[in-house]
Structures are given as structure tokens and as C-alpha cells.
VOGU-3710 file (C-alpha; in Angstrom, 3 decimals, decimal comma):
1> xxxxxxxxxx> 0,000/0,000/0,000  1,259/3,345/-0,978  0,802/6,645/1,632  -1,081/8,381/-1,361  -4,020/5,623/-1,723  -5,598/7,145/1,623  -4,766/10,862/1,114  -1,381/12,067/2,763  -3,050/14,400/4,954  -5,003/11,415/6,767
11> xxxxxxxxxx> -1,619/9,747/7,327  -0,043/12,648/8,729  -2,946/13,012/11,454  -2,241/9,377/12,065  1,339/10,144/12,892  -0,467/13,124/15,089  -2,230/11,237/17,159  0,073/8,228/18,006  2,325/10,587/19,060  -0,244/12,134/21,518
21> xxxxxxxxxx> -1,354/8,814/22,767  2,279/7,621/23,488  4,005/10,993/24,504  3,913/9,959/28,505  5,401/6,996/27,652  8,215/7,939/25,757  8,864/10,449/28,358  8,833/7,525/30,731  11,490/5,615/28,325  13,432/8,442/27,932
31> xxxxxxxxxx> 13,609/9,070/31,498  14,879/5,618/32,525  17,922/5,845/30,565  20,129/6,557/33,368  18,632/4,021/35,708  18,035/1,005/33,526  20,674/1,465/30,884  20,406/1,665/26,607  19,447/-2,059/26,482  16,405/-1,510/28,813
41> xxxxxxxxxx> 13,972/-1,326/25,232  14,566/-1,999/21,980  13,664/1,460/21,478  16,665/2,452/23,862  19,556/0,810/22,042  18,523/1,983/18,753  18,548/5,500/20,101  21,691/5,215/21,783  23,295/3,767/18,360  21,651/6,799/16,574
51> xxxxxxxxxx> 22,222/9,164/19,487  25,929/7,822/19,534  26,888/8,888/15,861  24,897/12,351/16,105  27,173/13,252/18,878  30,312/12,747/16,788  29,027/14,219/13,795  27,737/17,290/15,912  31,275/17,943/17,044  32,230/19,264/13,363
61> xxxxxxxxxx> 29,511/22,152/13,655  30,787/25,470/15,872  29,970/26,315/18,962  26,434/27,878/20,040  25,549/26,675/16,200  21,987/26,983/15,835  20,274/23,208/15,335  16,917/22,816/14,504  15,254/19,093/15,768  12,321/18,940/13,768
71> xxxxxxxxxx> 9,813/16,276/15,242  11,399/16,711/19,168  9,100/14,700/20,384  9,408/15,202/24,324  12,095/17,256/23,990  14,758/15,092/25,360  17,215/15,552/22,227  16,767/19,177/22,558  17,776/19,360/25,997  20,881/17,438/25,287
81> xxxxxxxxxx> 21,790/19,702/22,598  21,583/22,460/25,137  23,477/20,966/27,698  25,890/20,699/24,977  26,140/24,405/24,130  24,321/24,519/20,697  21,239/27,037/20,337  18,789/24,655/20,323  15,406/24,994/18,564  12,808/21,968/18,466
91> xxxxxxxxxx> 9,338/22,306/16,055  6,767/19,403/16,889  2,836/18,822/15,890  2,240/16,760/18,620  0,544/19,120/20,962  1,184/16,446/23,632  4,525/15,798/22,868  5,152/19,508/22,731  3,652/20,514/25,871  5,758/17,861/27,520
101> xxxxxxxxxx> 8,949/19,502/25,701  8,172/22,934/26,804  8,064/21,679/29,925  11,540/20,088/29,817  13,181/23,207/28,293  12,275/26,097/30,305  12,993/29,456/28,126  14,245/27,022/24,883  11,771/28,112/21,743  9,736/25,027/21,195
111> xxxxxxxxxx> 6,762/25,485/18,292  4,120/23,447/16,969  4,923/22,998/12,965  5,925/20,275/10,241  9,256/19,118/9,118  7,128/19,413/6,030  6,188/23,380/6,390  9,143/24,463/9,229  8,017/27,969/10,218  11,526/29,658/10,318
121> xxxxxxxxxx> 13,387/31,931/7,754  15,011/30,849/5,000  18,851/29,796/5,764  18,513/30,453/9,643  20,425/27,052/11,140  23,516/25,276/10,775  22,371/21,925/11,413  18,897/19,981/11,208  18,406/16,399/12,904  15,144/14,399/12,283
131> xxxxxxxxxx> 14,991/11,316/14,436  11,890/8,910/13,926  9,894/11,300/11,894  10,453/10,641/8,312  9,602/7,027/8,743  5,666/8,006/9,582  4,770/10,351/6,257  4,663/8,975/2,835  7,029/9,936/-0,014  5,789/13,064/-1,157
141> xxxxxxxxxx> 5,699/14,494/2,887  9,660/13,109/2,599  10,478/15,319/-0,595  8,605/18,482/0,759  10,600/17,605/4,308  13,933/18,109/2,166  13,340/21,050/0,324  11,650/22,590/3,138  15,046/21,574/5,343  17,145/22,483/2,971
151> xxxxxxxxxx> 15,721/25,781/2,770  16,082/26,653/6,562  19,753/25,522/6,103  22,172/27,623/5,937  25,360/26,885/2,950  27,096/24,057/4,241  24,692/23,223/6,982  24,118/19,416/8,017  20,808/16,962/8,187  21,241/14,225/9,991
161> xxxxxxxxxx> 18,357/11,652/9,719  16,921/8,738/10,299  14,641/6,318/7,984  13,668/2,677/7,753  15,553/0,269/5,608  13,483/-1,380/3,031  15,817/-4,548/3,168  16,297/-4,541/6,804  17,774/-8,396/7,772  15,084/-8,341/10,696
171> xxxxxxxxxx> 12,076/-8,416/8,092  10,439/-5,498/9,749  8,383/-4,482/6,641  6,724/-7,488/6,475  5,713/-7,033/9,992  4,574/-3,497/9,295  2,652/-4,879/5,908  1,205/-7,664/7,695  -0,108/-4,901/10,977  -0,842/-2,230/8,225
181> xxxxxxxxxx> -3,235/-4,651/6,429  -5,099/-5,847/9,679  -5,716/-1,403/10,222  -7,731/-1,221/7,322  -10,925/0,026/6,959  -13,550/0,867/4,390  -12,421/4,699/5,300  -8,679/3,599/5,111  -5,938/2,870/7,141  -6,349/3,297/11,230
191> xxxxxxxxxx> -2,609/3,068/11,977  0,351/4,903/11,633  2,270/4,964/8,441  5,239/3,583/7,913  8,009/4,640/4,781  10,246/2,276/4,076  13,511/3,292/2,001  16,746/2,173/0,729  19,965/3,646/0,986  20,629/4,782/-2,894
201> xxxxxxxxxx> 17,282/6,244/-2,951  17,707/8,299/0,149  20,706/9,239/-1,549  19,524/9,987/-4,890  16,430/11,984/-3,144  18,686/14,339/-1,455  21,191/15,244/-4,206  18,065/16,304/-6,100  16,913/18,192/-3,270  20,384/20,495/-3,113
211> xxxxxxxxxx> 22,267/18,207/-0,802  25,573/16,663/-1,467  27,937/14,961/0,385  25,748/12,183/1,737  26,714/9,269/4,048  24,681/5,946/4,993  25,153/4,172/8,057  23,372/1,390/9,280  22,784/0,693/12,895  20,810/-1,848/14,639
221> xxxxxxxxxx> 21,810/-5,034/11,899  21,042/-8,257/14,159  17,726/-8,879/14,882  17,720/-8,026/18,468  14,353/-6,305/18,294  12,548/-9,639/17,776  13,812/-10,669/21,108  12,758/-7,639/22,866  9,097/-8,219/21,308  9,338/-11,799/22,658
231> xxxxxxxxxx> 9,850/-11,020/26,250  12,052/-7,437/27,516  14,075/-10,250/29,989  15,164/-11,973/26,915  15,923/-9,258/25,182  17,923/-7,579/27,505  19,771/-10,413/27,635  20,294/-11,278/24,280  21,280/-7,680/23,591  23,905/-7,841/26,493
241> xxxxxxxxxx> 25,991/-10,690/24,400  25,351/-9,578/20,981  25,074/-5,591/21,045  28,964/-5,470/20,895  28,922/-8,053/18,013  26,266/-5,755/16,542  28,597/-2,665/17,116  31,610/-4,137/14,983  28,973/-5,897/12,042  27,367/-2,644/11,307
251> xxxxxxxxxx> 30,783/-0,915/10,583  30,957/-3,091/7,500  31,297/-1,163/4,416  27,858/-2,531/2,353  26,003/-3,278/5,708  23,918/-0,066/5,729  20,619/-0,930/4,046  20,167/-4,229/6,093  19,887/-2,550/9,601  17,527/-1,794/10,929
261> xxxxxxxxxx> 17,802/1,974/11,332  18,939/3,962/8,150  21,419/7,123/9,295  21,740/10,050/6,539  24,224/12,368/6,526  24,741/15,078/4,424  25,130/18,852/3,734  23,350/21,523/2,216  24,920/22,512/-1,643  23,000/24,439/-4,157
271> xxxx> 19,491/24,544/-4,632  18,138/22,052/-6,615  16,471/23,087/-10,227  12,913/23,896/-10,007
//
């Protein structure tokens, strides 16, 4: 099934309201980081991979460089970017997921908006990270999302990420098919959306969109998330013995588009044609 069968704008309000209905409990995830560790969830060690890589590539921008999250969720990225010394700036739909934000960053501008229709001016950040947000809107939503980010960049400036792999080793799109089918209604789908990419497409997506310079990386190649759906013990323990084994595989050159999280890199060049 293709986004565009049910009307992108009833996928997007999909993506909307999970993100209401869940934002206390990623709040609750992220906030047990410290206590239980990145291999508490599968949602945790992905993140930590992701969040691990964003750190070093963050270290080539200056300091106080302005860095837009677009899709901050709960605002826990922001706040690390803070704590980190960049002027941080976070834009989120999710009026649940904002509030909670707000609420974390005291005095830190936090505005409801798309990654799709950013409400900044033209060329105003150095860097723009979008974690877990591409993945819910459908193709078209993903081209507007780069030429609206590449817009806001500034010459030079970075986006950093994240999509789901097509080819993933851990079949998750024919879990996703399989759930995605089950939603459906005579009015359409009743789940979230999920876009599934490859590597050379991301890559040939951007570079039409004004970007060049792009890197792949894949993180998260064994299957450790079907443990963690199994039973969180099991996967916590699985993860324990094989995330280090995981670490080393995914730095394969070749590996990237059968992880299961897709990384882009890349920087802002001239503006496309047209």
C-alpha cells in the first residue's frame, strides 16, 4: 500500500495522534535511561546507536551553532543539545509531545509545525536532525521535508536523519505490511504509516533536493528487536551478548541498508532546479 491511496493528509494526522497517545510513555522511556541502561527497550539501544553517531558528527559544527530538531518529540534531544552548548530549537505537531517539551526546556523556543512546512526563515540554522519522523509520512511528505530543510539551512549546513531500511535483515516491513493490512478500513488505514527506504534512494532523493555529500550508516543489523518483542528479559539479555557483536557488524562497508535503522548524513549545496 502506498501513503497516497488514503490521502497524505489522513496519514499525517495518524502520525499526530500516536504521538499524543504515546508521549507519557516515551517520556517515561526516555527518562529511565540513566537508571536502567540503553538495552532496557529496543527502542533504547537503537537510540543510543543513533544518538551515539549524532554526537560525533555534531562535534564538526561550531559552537552555540543553531540546530533545529524537527519532530522533538518530548524534547529530550533538545535538551541534550543544550546541555551541549548549541542554540537549540525543536518544532513538533504533537501538541502532547510539545507541551511535555516545553516543559523540559524552560525558556528554549519550542513550536508546533511540520518538518514538512518548518516555520523559520530561509537559511537560519547550521544543522537539522530528524529522528523517527520521516519514517511516519509517505514519499511526497519526505520530498517536501527536504526542500523545506534544505531551505532553513544555511550553505554548508548538516541533516542528519533517520529512515527505515526497506531490506532490513530483521524483516520489519513485512511485519509493518502484515499490521498495516489488519488497520484497514472501508475509510482507510487506522494506523500509523510507515516509509520504508533504501539507501541509494535516500541518496539519490537528497542530491536532487540540493544536498551533497551524503553518508549511509546502518545501525541496529542483528535482529535483536525480535527478542525484545518476545519477552524485555530476553531481550535484555540477548542484547547484552550480541550488542557489541552488533557494534563491529554494522561498521561493515555494504552493511547499511540491512539494519535496521537507516542514518543520513549530508550537507546543504546548491538549490536544486525547479
Amino acid at each position: 500500500m502506498r501513503g497516497g491511496d488514503f490521502g497524505d493528509e489522513r496519514l499525517r494526522d495518524l502520525a499526530i495522534s500516536k504521538h499524543d497517545r504515546e508521549a507519557g510513555a516515551f517520556e517515561e522511556e526516555y527518562g529511565s535511561r540513566a537508571k536502567s541502561g540503553h538495552r532496557a527497550t529496543a527502542f533504547l539501544l537503537g537510540r543510543e546507536k543513533i544518538d551515539r553517531l549524532l554526537a560525533d558528527r555534531l562535534l564538526t559544527l561550531s559552537d552555540g551553532a543553531r540546530v533545529l530538531d524537527a519532530g522533538c518529540g518530548t524534547g529530550h534531544q533538545v535538551a541534550d543539545m543544550v546541555k551541549a552548548g548549541f542554540d537549540a530549537v525543536g518544532v513538533e505537531p504533537s501538541l502532547e509531545m510539545r507541551r511535555r517539551a516545553k516543559a523540559l526546556n524552560p525558556g528554549v523556543e519550542v513550536v508546533d509545525g511540520s518538518v514538512t512546512d518548518l516555520p523559520f526563515d530561509d537559511a537560519s540554522f547550521d544543522a537539522v536532525i530528524a529522528l523517527e519522523v520521516l519514517r511516519y509520512l509517505p514519499r511526497a511528505d519526505n520530498l517536501a521535508a527536504f526542500r523545506e530543510i534544505h531551505r532553513v539551512l544555511r550553505p554548508g549546513g548538516m541533516i542528519f536523519l533517520t529512515m527505515v531500511n526497506r531490506w532490513a535483515i530483521d524483516g520489519y516491513v513485512i511485519w509493518e505490511g502484515v499490521l498495516a493490512r489488519r488497520s484497514l478500513s472501508d475509510d482507510g488505514p487506522n494506523r500509523a504509516h510507515c516509509e520504508f527506504v533504501t539507501p541509494g534512494g535516500a541518496r539519490r532523493d537528497l542530491v536532487s533536493h540540493g544536498f551533497d555529500g551524503v553518508e549511509t550508516h546502518g545501525r541496529l543489523l542483528l535482529p535483536l528487536r525480535w527478542a525484545y518483542k518476545i519477552h524485555l528479559r530476553l531481550g535484555r539479555m540477548v542484547a547484552t551478548v550480541l550488542d557489541p557483536v552488533d557494534n563491529l557488524l554494522c561498521r561493515i562497508p555494504g552493511t547499511a541498508g540491512l539494519a535496521g535503522h537507516l542514518v543520513v548524513v549530508a550537507r546543504a549545496g546548491e538549490a536544486a532546479e525547479g
